[in-house]
N, C-alpha and C positions, 0 to 999 in steps of 0.2 A: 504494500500500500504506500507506502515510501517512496517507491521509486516513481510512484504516479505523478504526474503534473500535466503543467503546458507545455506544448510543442513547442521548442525553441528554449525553453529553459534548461538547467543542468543540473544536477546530481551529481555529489560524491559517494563514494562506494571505494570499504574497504575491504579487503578477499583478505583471507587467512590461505596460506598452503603448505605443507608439509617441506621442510627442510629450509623455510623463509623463515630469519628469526625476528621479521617485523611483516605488519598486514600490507598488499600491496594497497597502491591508492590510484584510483581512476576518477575521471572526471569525465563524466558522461554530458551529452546532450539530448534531449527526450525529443521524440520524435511521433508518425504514427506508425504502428504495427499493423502491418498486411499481413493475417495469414493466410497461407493458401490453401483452400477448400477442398481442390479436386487436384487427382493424379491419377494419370493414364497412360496406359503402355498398349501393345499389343499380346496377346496370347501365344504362349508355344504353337505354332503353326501356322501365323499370321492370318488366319481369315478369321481371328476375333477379337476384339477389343474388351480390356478391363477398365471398367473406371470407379475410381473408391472417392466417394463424397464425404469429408469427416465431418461438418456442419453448413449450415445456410449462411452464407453474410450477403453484403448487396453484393458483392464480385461474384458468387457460386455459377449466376445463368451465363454469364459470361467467359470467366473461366472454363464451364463446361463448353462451351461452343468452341473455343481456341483450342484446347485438348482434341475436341473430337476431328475439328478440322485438320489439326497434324497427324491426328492417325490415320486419318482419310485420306492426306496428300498423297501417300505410298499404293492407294489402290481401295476400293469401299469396305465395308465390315461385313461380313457372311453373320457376323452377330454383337451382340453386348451383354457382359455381366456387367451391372450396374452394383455397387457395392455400397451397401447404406446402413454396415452391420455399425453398431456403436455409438449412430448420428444421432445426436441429443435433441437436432432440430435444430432454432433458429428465427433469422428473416421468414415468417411467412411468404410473401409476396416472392422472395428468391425456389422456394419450394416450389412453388404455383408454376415457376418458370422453368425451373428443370423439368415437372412435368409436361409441362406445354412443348419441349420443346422436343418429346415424343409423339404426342397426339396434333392428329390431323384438326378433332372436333371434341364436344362435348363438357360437360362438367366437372372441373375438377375439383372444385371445395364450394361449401355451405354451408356459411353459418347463420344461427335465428339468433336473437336476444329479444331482450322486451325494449331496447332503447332501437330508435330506426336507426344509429348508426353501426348497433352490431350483427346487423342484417345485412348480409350480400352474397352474390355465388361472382366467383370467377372462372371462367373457362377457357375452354383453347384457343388458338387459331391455327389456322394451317400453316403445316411447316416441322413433318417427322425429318427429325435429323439424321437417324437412319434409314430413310425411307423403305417404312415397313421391315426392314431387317430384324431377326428373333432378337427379344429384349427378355433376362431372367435380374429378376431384382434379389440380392441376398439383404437377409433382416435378421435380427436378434430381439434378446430380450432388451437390448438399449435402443433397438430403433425407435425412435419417439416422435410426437409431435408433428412437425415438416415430414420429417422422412416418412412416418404413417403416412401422412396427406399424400405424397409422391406413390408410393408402394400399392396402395390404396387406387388411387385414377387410373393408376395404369392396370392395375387385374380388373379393376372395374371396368373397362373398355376393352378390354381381350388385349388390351396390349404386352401383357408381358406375364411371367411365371413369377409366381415370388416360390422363395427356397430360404429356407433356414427356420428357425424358433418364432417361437409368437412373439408378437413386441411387444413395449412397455404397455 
């Protein structure tokens, strides 16, 4: 919690290490922290692609497009394991859009409340990014939230297998 601030300010920080007989001393500058969402590779055999999602931030639909584009560059995907075992969730709205960005059409979240602004559905638009290529989604018992919502539109639409443990 310390080392939290504004971007552009600075931080000392002293390490203790083994065989120093004083702490060192850094002088940090804080910055923002990007982390990266998604990592994807191809499969032994090259006609399929992995891609592990570890949570939503606003970068994930994005990211995922750039990932899948460079696996694409080499030749199309004959498939996809999409990998959502452990995702805690997230940016809704980034969830909404990795799914969209399987589905041609339809609905892929709904939610009611009693105030009108916790009322809404959002859906797809066209534009599978595999076009139609087999899609299995792996889940766990940490898949949560977003990733439910994601794992969820897609079997609900025949788009894709889910495999692994029930989620949270």
């Amino acid at each position: 919690e310390r080392m939290r601030g504004h971007v552009g300010s600075t931080v000392r920080l002293a390490i203790g290490r083994d065989g120093e007989p004083e702490p060192l001393q850094f002088q940090l500058e804080r910055s923002d922290v990007q982390v990266g969402t998604v990592r994807a590779s191809r499969l032994p055999g090259g006609a399929h692609g992995y891609v592990r999602i570890t949570h939503f931030n606003d970068a994930t639909p994005r990211d995922l497009r750039r990932q899948l584009s460079e696996l694409q560059a080499t030749g199309p995907l004959q498939g996809l394991v999409l990998d959502l075992r452990g995702n805690p969730g997230g940016v809704l709205e980034s969830a909404v859009g990795v799914a969209d960005d399987f589905l041609e059409t339809g609905l892929i979240v709904r939610a009611e409340g009693r105030a009108a602004g916790a009322r809404f559905e959002l859906n797809a638009t066209a534009g599978d990014l595999l076009r139609d290529a087999p899609l299995v989604v792996l889940v766990d018992h940490g898949s949560a939230s977003g990733s439910e919502i994601v794992a969820g539109a897609l079997r609900d639409h025949g788009r894709a297998t889910l495999m692994g443990e029930r989620t949270f």
